[in-house]
DRENDO-1510 file (C-alpha; in Angstrom, 1 decimal, always signed):
<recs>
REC; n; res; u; v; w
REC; 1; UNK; -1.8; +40.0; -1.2 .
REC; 2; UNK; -0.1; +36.9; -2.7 .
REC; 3; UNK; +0.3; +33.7; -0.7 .
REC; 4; UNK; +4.1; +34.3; -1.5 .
REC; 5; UNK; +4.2; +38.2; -0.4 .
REC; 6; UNK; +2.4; +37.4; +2.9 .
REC; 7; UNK; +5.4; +34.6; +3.7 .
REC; 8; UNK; +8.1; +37.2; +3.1 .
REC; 9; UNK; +6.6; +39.8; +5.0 .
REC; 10; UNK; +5.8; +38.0; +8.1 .
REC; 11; UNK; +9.7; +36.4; +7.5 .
REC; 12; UNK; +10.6; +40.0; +7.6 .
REC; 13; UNK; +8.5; +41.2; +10.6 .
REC; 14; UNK; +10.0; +37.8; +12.1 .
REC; 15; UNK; +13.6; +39.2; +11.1 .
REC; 16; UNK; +13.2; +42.4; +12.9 .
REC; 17; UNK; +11.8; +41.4; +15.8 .
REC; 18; UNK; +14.5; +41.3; +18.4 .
REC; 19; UNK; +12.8; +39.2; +20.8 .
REC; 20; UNK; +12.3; +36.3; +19.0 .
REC; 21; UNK; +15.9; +36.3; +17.6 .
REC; 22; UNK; +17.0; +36.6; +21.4 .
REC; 23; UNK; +14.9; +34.1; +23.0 .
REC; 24; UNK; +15.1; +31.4; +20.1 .
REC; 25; UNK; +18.7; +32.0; +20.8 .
REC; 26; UNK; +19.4; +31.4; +24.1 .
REC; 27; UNK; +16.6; +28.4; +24.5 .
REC; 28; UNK; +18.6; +26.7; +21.4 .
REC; 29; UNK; +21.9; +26.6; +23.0 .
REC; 30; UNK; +20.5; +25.8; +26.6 .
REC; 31; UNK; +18.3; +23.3; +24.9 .
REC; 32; UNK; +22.0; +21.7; +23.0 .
REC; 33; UNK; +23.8; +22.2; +26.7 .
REC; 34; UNK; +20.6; +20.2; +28.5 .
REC; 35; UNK; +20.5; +17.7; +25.6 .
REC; 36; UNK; +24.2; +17.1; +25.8 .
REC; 37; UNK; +24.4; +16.5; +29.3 .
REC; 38; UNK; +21.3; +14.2; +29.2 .
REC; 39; UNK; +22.8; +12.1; +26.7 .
REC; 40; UNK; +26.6; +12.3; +28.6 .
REC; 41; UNK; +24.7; +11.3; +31.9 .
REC; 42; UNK; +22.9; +8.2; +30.2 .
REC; 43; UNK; +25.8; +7.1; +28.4 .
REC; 44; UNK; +28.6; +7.7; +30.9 .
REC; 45; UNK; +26.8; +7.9; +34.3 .
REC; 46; UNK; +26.9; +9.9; +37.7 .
REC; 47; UNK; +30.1; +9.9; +38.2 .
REC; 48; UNK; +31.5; +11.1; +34.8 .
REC; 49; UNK; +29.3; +14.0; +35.1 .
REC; 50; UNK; +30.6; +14.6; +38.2 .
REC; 51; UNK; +34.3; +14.7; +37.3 .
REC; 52; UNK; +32.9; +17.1; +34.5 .
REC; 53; UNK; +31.0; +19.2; +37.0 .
REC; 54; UNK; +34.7; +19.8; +38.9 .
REC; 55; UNK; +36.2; +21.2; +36.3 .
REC; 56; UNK; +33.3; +23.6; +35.1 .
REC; 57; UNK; +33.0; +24.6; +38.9 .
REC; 58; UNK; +36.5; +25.5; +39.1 .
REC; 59; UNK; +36.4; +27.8; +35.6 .
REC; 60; UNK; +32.6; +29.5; +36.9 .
REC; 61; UNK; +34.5; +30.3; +40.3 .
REC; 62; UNK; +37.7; +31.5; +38.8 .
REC; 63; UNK; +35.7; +33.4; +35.8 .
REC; 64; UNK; +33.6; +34.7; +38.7 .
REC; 65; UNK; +36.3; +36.6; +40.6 .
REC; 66; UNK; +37.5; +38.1; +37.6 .
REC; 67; UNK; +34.7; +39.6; +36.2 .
REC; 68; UNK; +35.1; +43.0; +34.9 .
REC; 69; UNK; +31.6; +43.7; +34.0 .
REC; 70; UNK; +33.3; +45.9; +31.1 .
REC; 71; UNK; +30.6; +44.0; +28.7 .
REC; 72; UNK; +27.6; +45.2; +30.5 .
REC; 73; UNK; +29.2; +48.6; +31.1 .
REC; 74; UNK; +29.4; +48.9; +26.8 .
REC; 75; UNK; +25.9; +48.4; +26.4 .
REC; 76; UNK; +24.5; +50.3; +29.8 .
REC; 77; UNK; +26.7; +53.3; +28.5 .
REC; 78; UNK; +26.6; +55.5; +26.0 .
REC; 79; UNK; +28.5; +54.6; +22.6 .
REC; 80; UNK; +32.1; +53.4; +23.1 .
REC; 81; UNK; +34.8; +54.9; +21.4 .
REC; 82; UNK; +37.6; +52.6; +19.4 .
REC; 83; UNK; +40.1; +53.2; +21.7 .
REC; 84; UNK; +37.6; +52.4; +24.7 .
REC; 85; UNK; +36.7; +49.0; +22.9 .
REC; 86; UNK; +40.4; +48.2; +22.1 .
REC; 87; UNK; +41.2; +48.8; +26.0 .
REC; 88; UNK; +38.4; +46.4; +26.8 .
REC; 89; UNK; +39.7; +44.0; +24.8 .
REC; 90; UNK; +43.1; +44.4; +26.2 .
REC; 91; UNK; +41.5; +43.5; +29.7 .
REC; 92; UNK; +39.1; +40.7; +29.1 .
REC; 93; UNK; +42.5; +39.6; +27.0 .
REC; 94; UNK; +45.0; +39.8; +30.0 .
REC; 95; UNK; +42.1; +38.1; +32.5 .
REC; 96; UNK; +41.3; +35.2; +30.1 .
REC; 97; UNK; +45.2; +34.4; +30.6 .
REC; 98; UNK; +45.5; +35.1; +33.9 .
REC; 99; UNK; +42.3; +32.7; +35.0 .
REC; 100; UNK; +44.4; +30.1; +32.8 .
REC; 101; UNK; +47.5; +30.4; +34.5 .
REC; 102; UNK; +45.7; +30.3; +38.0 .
REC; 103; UNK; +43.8; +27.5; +37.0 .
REC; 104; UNK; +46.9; +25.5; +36.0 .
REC; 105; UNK; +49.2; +26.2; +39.1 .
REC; 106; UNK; +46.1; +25.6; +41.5 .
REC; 107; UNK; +45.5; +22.3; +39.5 .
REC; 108; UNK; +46.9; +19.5; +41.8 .
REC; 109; UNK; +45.8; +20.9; +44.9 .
REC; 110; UNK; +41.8; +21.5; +43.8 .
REC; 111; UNK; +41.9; +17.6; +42.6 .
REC; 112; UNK; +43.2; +17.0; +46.0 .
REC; 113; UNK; +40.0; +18.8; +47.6 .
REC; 114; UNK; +37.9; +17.0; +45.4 .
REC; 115; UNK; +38.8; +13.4; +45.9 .
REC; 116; UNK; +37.8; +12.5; +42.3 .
REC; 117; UNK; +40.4; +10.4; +40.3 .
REC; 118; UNK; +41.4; +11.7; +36.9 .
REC; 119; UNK; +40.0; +15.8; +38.5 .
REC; 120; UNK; +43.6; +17.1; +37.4 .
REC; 121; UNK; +44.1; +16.4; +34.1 .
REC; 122; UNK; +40.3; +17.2; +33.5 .
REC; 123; UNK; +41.4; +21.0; +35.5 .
REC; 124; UNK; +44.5; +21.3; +33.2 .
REC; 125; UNK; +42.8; +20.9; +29.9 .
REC; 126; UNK; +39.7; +23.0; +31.3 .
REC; 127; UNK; +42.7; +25.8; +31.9 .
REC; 128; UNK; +42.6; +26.4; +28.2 .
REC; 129; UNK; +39.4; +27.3; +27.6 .
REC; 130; UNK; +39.4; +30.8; +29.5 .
REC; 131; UNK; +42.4; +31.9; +27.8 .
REC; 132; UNK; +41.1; +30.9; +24.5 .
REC; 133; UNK; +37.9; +32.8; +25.7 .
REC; 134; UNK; +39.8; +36.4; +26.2 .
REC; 135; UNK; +40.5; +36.7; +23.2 .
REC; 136; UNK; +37.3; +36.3; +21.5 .
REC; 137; UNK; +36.3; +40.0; +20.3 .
REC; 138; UNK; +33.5; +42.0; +22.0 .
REC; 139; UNK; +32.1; +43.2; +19.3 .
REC; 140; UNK; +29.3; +41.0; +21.0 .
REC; 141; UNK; +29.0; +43.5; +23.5 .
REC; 142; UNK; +28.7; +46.3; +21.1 .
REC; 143; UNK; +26.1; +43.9; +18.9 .
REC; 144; UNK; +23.7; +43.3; +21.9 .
REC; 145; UNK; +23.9; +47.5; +22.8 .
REC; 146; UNK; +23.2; +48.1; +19.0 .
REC; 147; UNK; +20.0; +45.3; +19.2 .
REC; 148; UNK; +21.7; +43.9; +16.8 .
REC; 149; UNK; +19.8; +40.3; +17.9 .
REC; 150; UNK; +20.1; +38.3; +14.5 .
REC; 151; UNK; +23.6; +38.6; +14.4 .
REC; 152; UNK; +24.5; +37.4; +17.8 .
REC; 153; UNK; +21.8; +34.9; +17.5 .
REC; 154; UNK; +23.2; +33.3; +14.3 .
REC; 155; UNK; +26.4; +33.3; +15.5 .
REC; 156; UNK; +26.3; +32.2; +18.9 .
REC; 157; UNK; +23.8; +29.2; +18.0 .
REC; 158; UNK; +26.0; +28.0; +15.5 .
REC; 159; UNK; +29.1; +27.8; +17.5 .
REC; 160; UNK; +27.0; +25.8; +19.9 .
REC; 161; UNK; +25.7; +23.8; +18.1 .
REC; 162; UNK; +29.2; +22.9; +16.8 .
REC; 163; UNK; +29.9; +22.3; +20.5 .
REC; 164; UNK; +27.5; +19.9; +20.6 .
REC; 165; UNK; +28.3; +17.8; +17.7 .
REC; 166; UNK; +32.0; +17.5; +18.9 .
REC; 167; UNK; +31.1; +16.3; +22.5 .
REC; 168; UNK; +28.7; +13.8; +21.7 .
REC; 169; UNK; +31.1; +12.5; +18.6 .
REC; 170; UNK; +34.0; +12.4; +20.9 .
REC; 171; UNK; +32.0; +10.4; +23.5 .
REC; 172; UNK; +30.8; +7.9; +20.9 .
REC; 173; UNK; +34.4; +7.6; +20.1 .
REC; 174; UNK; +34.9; +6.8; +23.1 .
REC; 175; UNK; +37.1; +10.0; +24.8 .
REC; 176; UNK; +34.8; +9.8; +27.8 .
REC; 177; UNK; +34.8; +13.0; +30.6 .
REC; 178; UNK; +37.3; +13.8; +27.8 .
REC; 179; UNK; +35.2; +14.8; +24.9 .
REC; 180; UNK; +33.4; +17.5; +26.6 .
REC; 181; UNK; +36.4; +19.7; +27.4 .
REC; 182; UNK; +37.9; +19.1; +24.1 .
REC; 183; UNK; +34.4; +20.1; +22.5 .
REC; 184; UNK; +34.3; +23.3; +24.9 .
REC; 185; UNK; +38.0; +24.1; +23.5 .
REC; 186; UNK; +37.7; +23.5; +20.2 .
REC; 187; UNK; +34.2; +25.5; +20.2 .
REC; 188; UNK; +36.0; +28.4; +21.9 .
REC; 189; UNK; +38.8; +28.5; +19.6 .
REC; 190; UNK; +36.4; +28.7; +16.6 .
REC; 191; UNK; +34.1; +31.5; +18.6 .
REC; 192; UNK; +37.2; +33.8; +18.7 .
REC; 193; UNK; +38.2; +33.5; +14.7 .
REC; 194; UNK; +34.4; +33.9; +13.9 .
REC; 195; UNK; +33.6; +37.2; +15.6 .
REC; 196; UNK; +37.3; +38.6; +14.3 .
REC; 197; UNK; +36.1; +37.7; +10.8 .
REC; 198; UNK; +32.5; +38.7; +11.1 .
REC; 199; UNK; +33.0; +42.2; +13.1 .
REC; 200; UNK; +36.4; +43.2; +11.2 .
REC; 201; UNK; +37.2; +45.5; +13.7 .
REC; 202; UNK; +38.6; +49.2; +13.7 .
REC; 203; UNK; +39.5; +48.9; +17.0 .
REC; 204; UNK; +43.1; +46.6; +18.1 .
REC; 205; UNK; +43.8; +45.9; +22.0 .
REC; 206; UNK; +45.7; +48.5; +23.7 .
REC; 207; UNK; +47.1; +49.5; +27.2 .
REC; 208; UNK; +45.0; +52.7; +27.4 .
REC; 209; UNK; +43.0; +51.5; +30.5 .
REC; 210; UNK; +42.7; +55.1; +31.7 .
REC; 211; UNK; +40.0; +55.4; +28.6 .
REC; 212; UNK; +37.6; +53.4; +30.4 .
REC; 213; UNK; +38.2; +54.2; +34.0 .
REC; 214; UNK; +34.4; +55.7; +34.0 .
REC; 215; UNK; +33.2; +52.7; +33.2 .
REC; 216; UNK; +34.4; +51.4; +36.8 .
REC; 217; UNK; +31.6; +53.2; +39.1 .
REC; 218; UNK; +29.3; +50.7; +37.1 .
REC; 219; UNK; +31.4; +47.8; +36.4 .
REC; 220; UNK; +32.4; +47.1; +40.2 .
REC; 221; UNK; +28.5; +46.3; +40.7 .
REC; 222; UNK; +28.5; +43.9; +37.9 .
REC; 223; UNK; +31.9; +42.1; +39.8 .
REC; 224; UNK; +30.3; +42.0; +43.0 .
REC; 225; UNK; +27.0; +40.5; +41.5 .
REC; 226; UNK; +29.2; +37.9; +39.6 .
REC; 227; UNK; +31.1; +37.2; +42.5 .
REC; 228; UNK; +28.0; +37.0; +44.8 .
REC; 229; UNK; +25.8; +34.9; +42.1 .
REC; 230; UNK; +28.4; +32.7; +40.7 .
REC; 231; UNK; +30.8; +31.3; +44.3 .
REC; 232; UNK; +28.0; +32.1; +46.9 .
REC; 233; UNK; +25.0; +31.4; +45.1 .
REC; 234; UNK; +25.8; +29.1; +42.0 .
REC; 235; UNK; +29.2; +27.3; +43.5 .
REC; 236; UNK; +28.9; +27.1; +47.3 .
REC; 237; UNK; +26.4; +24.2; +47.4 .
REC; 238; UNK; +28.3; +22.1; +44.7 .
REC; 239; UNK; +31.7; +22.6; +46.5 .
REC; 240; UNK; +29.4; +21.1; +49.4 .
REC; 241; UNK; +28.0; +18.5; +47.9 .
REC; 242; UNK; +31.3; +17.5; +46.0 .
REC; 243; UNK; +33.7; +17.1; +49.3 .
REC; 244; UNK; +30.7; +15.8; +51.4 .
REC; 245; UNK; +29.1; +13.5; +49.3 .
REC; 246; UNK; +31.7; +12.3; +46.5 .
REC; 247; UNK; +31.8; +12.6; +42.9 .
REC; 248; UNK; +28.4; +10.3; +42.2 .
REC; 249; UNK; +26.1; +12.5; +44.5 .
REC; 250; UNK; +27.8; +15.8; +42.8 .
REC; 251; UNK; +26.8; +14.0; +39.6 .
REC; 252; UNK; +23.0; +13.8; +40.4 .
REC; 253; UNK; +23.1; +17.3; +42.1 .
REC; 254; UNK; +24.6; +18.4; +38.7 .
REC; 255; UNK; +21.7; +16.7; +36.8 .
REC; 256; UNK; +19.0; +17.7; +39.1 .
REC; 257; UNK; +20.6; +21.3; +38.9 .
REC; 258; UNK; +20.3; +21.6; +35.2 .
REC; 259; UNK; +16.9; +19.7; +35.0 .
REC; 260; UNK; +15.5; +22.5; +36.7 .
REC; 261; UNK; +17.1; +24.8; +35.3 .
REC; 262; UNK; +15.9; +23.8; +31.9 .
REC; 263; UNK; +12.4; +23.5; +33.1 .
REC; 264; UNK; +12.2; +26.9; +35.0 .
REC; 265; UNK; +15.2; +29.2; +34.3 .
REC; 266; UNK; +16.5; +28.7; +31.1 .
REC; 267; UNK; +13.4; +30.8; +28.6 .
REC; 268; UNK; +13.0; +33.3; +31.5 .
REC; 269; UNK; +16.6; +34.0; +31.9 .
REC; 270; UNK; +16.4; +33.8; +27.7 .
REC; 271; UNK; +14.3; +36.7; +27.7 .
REC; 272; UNK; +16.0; +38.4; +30.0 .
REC; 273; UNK; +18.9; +38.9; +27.9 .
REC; 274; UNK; +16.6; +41.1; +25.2 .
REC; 275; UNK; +14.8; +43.3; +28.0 .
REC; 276; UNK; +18.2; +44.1; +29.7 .
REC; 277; UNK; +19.3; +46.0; +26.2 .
REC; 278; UNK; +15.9; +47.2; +25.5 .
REC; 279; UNK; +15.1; +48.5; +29.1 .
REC; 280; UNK; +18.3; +50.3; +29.0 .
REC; 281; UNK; +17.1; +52.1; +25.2 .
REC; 282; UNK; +13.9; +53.0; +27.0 .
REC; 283; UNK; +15.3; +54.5; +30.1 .
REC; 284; UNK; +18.3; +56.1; +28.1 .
REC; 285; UNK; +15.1; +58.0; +26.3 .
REC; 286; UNK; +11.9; +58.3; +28.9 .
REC; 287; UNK; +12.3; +56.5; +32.4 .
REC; 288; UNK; +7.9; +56.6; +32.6 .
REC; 289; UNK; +8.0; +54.3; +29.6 .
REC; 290; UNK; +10.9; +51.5; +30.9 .
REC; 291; UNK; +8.8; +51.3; +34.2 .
REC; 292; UNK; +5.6; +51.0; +32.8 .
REC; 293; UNK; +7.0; +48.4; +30.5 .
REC; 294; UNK; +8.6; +46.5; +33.3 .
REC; 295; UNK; +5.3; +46.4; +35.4 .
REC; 296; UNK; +3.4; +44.8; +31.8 .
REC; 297; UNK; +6.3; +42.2; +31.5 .
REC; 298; UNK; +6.6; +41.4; +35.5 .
REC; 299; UNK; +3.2; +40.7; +35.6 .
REC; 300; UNK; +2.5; +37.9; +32.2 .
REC; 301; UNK; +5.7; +36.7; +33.1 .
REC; 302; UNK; +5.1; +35.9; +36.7 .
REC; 303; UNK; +1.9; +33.8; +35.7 .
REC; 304; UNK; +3.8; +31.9; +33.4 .
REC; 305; UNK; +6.0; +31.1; +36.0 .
REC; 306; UNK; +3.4; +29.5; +38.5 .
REC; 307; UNK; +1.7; +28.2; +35.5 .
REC; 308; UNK; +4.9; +25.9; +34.5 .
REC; 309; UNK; +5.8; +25.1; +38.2 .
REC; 310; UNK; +2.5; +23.3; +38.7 .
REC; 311; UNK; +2.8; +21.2; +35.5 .
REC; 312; UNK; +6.6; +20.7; +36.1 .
REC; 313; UNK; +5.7; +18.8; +40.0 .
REC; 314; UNK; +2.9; +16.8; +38.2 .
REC; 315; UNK; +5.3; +15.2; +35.9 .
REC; 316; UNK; +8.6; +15.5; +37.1 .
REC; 317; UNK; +8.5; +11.8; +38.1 .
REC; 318; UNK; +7.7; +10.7; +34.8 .
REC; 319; UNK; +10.1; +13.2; +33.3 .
REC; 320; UNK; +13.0; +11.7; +35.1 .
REC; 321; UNK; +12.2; +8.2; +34.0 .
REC; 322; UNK; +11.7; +8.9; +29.9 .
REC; 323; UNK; +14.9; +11.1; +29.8 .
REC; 324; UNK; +17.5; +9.6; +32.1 .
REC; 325; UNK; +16.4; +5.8; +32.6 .
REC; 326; UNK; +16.1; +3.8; +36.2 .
REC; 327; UNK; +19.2; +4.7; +37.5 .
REC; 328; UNK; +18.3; +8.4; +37.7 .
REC; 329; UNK; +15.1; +7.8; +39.5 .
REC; 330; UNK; +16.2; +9.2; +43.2 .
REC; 331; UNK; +16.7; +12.9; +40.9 .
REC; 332; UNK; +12.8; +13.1; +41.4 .
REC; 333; UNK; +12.2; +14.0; +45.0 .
REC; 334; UNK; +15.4; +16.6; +44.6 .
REC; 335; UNK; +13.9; +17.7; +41.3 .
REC; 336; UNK; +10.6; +18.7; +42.8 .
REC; 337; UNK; +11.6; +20.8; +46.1 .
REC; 338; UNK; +14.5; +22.5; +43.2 .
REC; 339; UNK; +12.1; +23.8; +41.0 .
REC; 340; UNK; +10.4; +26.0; +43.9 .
REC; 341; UNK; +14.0; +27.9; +44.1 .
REC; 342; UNK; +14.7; +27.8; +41.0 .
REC; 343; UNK; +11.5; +30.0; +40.1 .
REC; 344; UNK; +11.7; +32.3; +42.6 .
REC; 345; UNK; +15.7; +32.9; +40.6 .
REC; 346; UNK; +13.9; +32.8; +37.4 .
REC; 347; UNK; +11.7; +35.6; +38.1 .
REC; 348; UNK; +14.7; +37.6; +39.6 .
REC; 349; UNK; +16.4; +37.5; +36.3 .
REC; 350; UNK; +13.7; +39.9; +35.0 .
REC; 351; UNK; +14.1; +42.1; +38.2 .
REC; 352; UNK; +18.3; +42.1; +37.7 .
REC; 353; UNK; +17.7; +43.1; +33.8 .
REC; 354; UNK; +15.7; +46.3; +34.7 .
REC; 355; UNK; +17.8; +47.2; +37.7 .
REC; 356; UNK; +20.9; +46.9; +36.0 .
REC; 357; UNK; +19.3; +48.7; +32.8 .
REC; 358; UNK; +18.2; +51.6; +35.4 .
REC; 359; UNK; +21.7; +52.4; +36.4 .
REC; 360; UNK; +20.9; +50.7; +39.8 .
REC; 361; UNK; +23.0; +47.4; +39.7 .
REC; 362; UNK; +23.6; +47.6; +43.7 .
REC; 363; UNK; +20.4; +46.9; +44.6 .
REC; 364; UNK; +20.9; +43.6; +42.6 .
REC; 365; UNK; +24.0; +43.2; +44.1 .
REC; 366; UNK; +22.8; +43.4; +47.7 .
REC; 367; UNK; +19.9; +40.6; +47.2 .
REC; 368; UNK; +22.5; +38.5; +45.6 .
REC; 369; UNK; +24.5; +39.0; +48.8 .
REC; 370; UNK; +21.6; +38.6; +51.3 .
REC; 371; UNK; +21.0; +35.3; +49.4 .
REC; 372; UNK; +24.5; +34.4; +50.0 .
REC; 373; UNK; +24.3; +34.8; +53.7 .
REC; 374; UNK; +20.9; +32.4; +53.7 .
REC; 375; UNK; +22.7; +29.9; +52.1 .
REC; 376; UNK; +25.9; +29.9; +54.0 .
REC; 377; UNK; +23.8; +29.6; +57.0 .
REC; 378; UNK; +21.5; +26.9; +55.3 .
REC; 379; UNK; +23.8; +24.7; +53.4 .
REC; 380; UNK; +25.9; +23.1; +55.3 .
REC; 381; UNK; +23.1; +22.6; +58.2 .
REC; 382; UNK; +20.8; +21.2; +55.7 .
REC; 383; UNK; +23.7; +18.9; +54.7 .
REC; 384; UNK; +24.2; +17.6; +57.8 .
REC; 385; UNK; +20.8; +16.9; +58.9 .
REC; 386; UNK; +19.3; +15.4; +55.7 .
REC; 387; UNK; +21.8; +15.5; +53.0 .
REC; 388; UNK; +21.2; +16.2; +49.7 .
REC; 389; UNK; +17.5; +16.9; +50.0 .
REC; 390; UNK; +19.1; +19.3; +52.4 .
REC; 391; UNK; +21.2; +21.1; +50.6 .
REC; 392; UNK; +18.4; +21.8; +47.6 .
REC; 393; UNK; +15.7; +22.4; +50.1 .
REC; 394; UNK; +18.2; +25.4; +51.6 .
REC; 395; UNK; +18.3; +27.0; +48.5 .
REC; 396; UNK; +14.5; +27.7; +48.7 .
REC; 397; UNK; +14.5; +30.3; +51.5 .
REC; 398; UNK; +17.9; +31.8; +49.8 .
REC; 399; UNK; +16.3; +32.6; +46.7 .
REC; 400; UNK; +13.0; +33.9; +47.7 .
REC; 401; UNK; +15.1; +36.5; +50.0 .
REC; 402; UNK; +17.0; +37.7; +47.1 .
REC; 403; UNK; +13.9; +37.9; +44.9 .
REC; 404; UNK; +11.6; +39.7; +47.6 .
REC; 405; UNK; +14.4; +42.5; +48.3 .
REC; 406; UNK; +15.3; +43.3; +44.4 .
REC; 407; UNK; +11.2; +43.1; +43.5 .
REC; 408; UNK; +10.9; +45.9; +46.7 .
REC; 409; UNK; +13.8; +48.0; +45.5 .
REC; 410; UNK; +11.9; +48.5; +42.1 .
REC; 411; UNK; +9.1; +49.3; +42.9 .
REC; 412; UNK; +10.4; +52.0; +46.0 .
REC; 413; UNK; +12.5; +53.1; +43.4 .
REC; 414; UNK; +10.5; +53.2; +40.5 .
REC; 415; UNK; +7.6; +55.1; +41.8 .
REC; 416; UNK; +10.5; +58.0; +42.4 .
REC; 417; UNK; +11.3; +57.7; +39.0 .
REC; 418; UNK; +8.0; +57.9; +37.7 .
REC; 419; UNK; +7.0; +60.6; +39.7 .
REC; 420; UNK; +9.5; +62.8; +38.8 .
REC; 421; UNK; +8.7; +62.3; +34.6 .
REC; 422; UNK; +5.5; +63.7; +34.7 .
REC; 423; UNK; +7.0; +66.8; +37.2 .
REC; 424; UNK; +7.9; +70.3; +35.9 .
REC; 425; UNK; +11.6; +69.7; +37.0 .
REC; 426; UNK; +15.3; +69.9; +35.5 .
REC; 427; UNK; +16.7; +67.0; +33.6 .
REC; 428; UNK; +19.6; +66.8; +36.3 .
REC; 429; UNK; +17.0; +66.6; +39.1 .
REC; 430; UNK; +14.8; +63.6; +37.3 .
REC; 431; UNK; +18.2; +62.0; +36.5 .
REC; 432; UNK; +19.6; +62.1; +40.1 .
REC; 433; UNK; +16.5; +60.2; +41.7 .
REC; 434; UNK; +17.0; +57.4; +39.4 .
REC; 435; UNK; +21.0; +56.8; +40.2 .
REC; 436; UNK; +21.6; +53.9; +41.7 .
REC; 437; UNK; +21.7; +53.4; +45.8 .
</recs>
């Protein structure tokens, strides 16, 4: 074989490979989120990043109550009908504009809460960007259930990447806290055209919500996870940290937040988002085969994990120093005790994608809100006591909990399942021990 023929046969193999479309994906627009905010922190400083951080913790909290979970449902489900996709769009539609309108009435009084100069004009502009959001088309959705990866990742890198050339040239042009919202808009804006164009729908929003009243049963596990992972989990501690300890301490909580997350979370939960659609084609066809797969992938995975936590505490410290400068330097100590929870969430992405794949999104759900209930405990005590070490040493014990109870709900689960595939028994009976709890 030609030099030439071996190239385009490996570029194909590369091509169809969903995994490496997803995962190159997601790490490139994590990697062009981290690298923005690096840069915005070392131009601008703490306390621009923590005016950002309020507006973004608004939008994830509001975003967060209104999730419909209708994207997961498409691709847990079987194959959605036209008028099914055009009544999803009508909702995530009517909830982008309703998180807008909530956003901007509510406005004055969060920047009240917050104490930070400048917080309401940052929360009306930020009020645009779910509204613009709704009406992006979810052919995504539809895409990710088909494995169509290349095309999402294509797509969604590019708009990213887009979003990161407008931030860091409207901060260079000196729009400050400014830039980042207008990036995020702009970005947004262009997202929604794009997918129109590229998906050229058959399907047009409609009022027929009664079409997709069975996804609900599902869905209503997906809301209560958002809601649990995103205010309990994701929010509580920076609404802590933000009236506590002002806008400059939510600013290094905000960096050491993402630091870690870039270190620990960001490939695993990468990955994730290919084994949730390819878990659910495997259990859709032989439940056996979707466990045995999880068990290969739980186990590499989980000794990558300690692998990159050891390396990461060696050199966090000299991390800190190279990408932020001198004035960072008191993220180290935070940095290190984050990492520990921030693994223990990593590897409970993996655990969330085959649960929710499985049909058995409550389980997820309920270590989500056992997490919730450590940190509501542990926050605010760890606040008091030692302050912001505090706060990111309670989310240690929080995430573990949540970890250890999903990891024991598939295994108890699982070994029903599996027992039941290899048993002389009715398809209903097989399918009834692997509904959800």
């Amino acid at each position: 074989m030609s030099f030439k023929k071996y190239l385009s046969s490996r570029f194909q193999a590369l091509s169809g490979n969903g995994a490496v479309w997803l995962v190159l994906q997601q790490c490139l627009m994590r990697a062009l989120v981290g690298i923005k905010f690096l840069l915005i922190a070392r131009l601008l400083g703490p306390e621009a990043v923590g005016i950002i951080g309020v507006g973004l913790l608004v939008l994830a909290i509001a975003e967060a109550v209104s999730d419909t979970g209708v994207g997961q449902a498409i691709v847990q489900k079987a194959r959605p009908s036209d008028i099914e996709l055009g009544a999803a769009w009508s909702l995530l539609i009517l909830r982008g504009c309703a998180i807008g309108l909530v956003m901007m009435a509510l406005a004055p009084f969060l920047a009240s809460q917050f104490h930070v100069a400048g917080a309401m004009h940052m929360l009306l502009a930020t009020a645009a960007v779910p509204v613009i959001r709704g009406f992006a088309s979810p052919c995504v959705w539809v895409w990710l259930r088909d494995r169509r990866f290349s095309r999402i990742a294509i797509t969604e890198s590019s708009i990213a990447a887009f979003d990161f050339a407008l931030a860091l040239a409207g901060v260079f042009l000196g729009m400050g806290v400014y830039a980042v919202v207008g990036a995020m808009i702009l970005s947004e804006l262009c997202r929604s055209v794009t997918l129109f164009i590229l998906s050229a729908p058959t399907w047009r929003p409609n009022f027929r919500l009664r079409a997709i009243k069975h996804y609900t049963t599902y869905s209503r596990w997906i809301w209560a996870d958002s809601l649990a992972n995103n205010l309990l989990l994701n929010q509580f501690d920076r609404i802590v940290v933000g009236k506590w300890f002002g806008p400059e301490s939510l600013g290094v909580y905000q960096m050491t937040s993402k630091l870690s997350q870039m270190i620990m979370f960001d490939l695993l939960y990468a990955y994730s988002q290919y084994l949730f659609p390819t878990f659910s084609s495997q259990f859709r066809k032989a439940q056996a085969d979707a466990y045995h797969a999880f068990k290969q992938y739980l186990f590499v995975i989980g000794i990558g994990t300690v692998v990159v936590f050891i390396c990461a505490q060696v050199c966090a410290g000299v991390a800190i120093r190279v990408l932020l400068g001198p004035s960072w330097e008191g993220v180290t100590q935070l940095l290190r005790i984050a990492l520990a929870a921030t693994a223990f969430r990593a590897l409970g992405t993996v655990l969330t994608a085959y649960l929710r794949a499985t049909n058995r999104p409550g389980i997820v759900t309920q270590g989500l809100m056992a997490q919730g209930c450590v940190l509501l405990v542990a926050i605010p005590l760890g606040g008091y006591y030692w302050q912001l070490n505090g706060v990111v040493a309670a989310l240690v014990p929080g995430a573990f909990v949540s970890m250890v109870w999903m990891l024991f709900g598939c295994f108890r689960r699982c070994n029903i399942v599996v027992e039941s595939a290899y048993e002389p028994r009715h398809g209903s009976e097989v399918v009834s021990d692997a509904r959800e709890n």
